[in-house]
N, C-alpha and C positions, 0 to 999 in steps of 0.2 A: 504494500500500500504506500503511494507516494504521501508526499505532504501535504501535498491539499486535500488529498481524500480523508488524511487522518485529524488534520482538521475540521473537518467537515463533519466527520462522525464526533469529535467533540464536542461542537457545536448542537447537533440533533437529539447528541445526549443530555446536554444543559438545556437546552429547551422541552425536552418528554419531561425531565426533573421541575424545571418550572411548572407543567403542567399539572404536577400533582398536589402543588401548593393551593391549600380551602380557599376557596374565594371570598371575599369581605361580605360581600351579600348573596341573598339564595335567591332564588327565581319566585315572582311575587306572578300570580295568576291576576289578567287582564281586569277579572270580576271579581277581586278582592283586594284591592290596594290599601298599602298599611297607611295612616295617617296616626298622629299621634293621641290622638282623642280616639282610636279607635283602638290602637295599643295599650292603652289606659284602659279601657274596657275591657278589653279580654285578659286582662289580667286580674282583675278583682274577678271574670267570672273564671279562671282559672282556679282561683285559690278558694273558692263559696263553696264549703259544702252543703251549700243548701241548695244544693242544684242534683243534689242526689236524693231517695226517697227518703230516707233516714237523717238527712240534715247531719250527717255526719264525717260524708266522702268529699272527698275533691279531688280534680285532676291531677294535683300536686300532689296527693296523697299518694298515688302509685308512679309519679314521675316527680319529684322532689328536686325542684329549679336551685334552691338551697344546698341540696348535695350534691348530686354524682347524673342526675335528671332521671333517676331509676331511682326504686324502695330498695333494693340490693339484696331483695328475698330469693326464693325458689319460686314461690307463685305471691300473685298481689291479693291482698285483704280488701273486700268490698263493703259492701252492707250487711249490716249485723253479723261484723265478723268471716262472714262467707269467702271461703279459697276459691280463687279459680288455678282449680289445682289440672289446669292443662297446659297455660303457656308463661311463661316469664313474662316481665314487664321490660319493655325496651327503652331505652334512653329518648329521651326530649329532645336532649341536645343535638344541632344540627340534623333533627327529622324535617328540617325545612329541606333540603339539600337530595332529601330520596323522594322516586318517582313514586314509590307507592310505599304503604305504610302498611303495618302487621305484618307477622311472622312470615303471614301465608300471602299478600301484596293484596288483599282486600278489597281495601280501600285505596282511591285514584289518589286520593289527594288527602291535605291534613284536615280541609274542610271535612270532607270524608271521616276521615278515623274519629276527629272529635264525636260524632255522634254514636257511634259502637259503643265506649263507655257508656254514654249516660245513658241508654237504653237497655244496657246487659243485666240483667236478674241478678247475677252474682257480682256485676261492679258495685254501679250506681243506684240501678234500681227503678227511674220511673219508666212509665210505665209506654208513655208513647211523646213525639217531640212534642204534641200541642200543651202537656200537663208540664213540660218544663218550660214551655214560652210562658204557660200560666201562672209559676213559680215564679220567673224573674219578674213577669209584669207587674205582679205584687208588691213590688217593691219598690216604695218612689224613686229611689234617687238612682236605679236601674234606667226606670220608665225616661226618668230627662235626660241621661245620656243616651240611649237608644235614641232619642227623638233629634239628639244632635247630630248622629255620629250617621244615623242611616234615616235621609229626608224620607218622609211619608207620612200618610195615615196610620197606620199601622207596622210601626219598625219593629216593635218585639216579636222576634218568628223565632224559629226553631231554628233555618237557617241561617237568621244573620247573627244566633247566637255562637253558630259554631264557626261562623267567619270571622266573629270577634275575637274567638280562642283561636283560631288559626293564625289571623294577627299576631297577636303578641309570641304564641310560638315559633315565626319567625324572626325574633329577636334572638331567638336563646341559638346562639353559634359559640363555636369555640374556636376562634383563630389563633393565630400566630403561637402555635403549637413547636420542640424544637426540630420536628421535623420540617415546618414551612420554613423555617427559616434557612436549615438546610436547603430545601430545593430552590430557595430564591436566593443560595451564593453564599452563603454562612456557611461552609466545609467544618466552619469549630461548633457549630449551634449543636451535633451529636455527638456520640464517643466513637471511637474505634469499633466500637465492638457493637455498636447500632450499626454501622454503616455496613458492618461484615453479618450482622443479621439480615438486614437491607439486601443485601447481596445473596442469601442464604433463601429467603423464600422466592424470589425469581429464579434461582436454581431448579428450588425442589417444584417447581410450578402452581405454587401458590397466588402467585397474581396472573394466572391466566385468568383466575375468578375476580380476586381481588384488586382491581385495579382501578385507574381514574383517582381524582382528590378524595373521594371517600375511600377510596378503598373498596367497593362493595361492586367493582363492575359494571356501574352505571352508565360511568362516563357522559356521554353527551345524551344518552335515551329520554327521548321524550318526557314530560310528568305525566303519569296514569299507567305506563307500559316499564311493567317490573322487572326483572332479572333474576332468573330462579336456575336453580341448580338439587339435584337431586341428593339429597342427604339422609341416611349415610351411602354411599355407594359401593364398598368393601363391606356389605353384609356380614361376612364370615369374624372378622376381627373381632377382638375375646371386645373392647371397650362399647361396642353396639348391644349385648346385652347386659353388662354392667351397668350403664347409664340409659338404659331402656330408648334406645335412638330411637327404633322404632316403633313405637307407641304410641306414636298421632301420623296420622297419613297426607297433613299438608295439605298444598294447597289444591290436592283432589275435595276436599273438602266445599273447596269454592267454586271449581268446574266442572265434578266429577266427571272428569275426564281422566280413564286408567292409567296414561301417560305421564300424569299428573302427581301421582302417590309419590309421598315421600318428598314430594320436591318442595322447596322453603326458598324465600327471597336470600340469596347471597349478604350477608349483614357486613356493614362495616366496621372497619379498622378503627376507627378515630375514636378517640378516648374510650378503645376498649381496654384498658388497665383497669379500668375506675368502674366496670358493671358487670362485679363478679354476680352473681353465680351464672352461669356458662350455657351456651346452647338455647334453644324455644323452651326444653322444659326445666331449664335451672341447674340441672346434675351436676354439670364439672363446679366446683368451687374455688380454683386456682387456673390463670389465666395459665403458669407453665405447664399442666395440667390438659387443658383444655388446646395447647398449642400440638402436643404426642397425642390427642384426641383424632384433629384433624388431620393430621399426619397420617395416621391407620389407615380413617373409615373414608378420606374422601383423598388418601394416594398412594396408598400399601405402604407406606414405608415408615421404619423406625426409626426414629430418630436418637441423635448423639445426647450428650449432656450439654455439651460446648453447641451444639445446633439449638436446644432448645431456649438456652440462656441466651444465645445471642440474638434469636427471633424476638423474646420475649423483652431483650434491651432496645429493639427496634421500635416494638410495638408501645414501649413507653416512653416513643418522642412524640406519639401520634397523641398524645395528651394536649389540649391546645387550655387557652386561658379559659377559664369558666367564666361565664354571666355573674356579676356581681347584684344578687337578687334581695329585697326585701319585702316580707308580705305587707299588699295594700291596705288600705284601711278600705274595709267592704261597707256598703250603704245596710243603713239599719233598718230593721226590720219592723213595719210599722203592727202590722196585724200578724201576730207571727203564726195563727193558726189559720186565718187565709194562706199567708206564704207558704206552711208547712202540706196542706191539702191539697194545693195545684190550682186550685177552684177559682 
């Protein structure tokens, strides 16, 4: 290879590297633009658990803006105590940034997933969207910011409730992580031994899946159109029945379609340090753990000791800064058993 060519592949290579650095902002849907009186709203209705049947839950409750944007359990706690002891609770953080959201890619959008909670028996609890527009209506100082934030006759809906929480969720990002600063020319922002982890999962073909700024394969794909990958796919490996892989069948669930089984939205890298416990249904408990996890069941291979620690020093550069969060102050509750009834 002459010089200019080996030039040239330097270059191509410091530009793929730039590309994998989080972008500042997420992609905002044409019919939901964030304003800041609207951000302001969905965030008092993020943190209300009066927006659940029991006046007890809230969004935050299983996605904790304050810690880690996960409860950091095995399964999440709903109403009256209730497990939904099938899937893990996924992180907040930068779910602006994925085409589709839940395990199994469900929902298109975040507008979308907002509403699965507050409708699930074992989250939230009510009962259908009109009995939670009817909950927040109840509440005056709800009622004037809806009337500001969305002109009409009639702005408290069910949907522009969960446009409002979709809002503010697209706040909560984690940038300048020290692996972005790596790809944007910072060669000190990681250690040695990140960089040779770095090097170590594009070996083993781990970012054929995991790839793009998330990490999760996304890369440029549309919003609503998911990126799924069949999991576990080395059936035979002793860790698929130890941690019962297969136990839920995915996102056949949502298509039933046969082709379908087992297969689960590709999840991302970025401050996966920080939302232990491991997998859809929680099992692994250590992320070094859960790195010889995916090694098995999705590329037959065993890994080193010195391979897994140097993944796992990778994978915590992808830690970015956290949202610096404080619960709002929620409007009070004038009639609290109108508010409580839906009515």
């Amino acid at each position: 290879m002459g010089a200019d060519a080996a030039a040239r592949t330097v270059t191509l290579s410091r530009q793929a590297l730039r590309g994998l650095a989080l972008p500042s902002k997420p992609p905002v849907p044409a019919d939901d633009p964030m304003t800041p009186a609207k951000i302001a709203l969905g965030k008092e209705l993020y943190f209300d658990p009066r927006l659940s049947s029991t006046g007890t839950i809230s969004c935050d409750s299983c996605h904790n803006v304050m810690g880690t944007g996960t409860d950091n359990r095995k399964f999440p706690q709903g109403v009256d105590g209730r497990l939904d002891t099938s899937r893990s609770a996924p992180t907040v953080f930068n779910a602006a940034f994925l085409p589709v959201q839940f395990w199994d890619g469900r929902a298109p959008s975040l507008e979308a997933q907002a509403k699965g909670p507050l409708l699930n028996h074992k989250e939230m609890g009510m009962p259908n969207g009109r009995a939670v527009a009817a909950r927040v209506q109840a509440i005056p100082g709800y009622r004037r910011q809806f009337h500001r934030v969305f002109p009409g006759p009639h702005p408290v809906t069910f949907d522009n409730i969960t446009k409002a929480i979709a809002t503010y969720e697209r706040t909560l990002i984690t940038p300048d992580s020290p692996f972005d600063r790596y790809a944007r020319g910072d060669r000190n922002a990681i250690s040695p031994e990140a960089r040779k982890g770095f090097m170590v999962v594009q070996e083993l073909g781990c970012t054929s899946c995991h790839s793009g700024p998330m990490f999760n394969g996304a890369g440029k794909t549309p919003m609503g159109q998911g990126v799924f990958m069949k999991f576990p796919i080395y059936t035979h490996n002793k860790y698929v029945a130890k941690y019962h892989l297969m136990a839920h069948l995915g996102r056949y669930k949502v298509t039933h379609k046969p082709a379908d089984k087992h297969m689960w939205v590709v999840s991302s890298w970025r401050d996966v340090a920080l939302e232990a416990p491991y997998f859809n249904n929680g099992s692994v408990d250590t992320l070094s753990q859960a790195v010889r996890v995916m090694a098995g069941v999705e590329l037959d291979k065993t890994l080193t000791v010195a391979q897994v620690r140097e993944i796992v020093a990778f994978l915590d550069t992808l830690t970015g800064r956290l949202p610096r969060q404080m619960m709002p102050r929620l409007p009070n509750t004038v009639n609290a058993a109108l508010a409580m009834s839906g009515e």
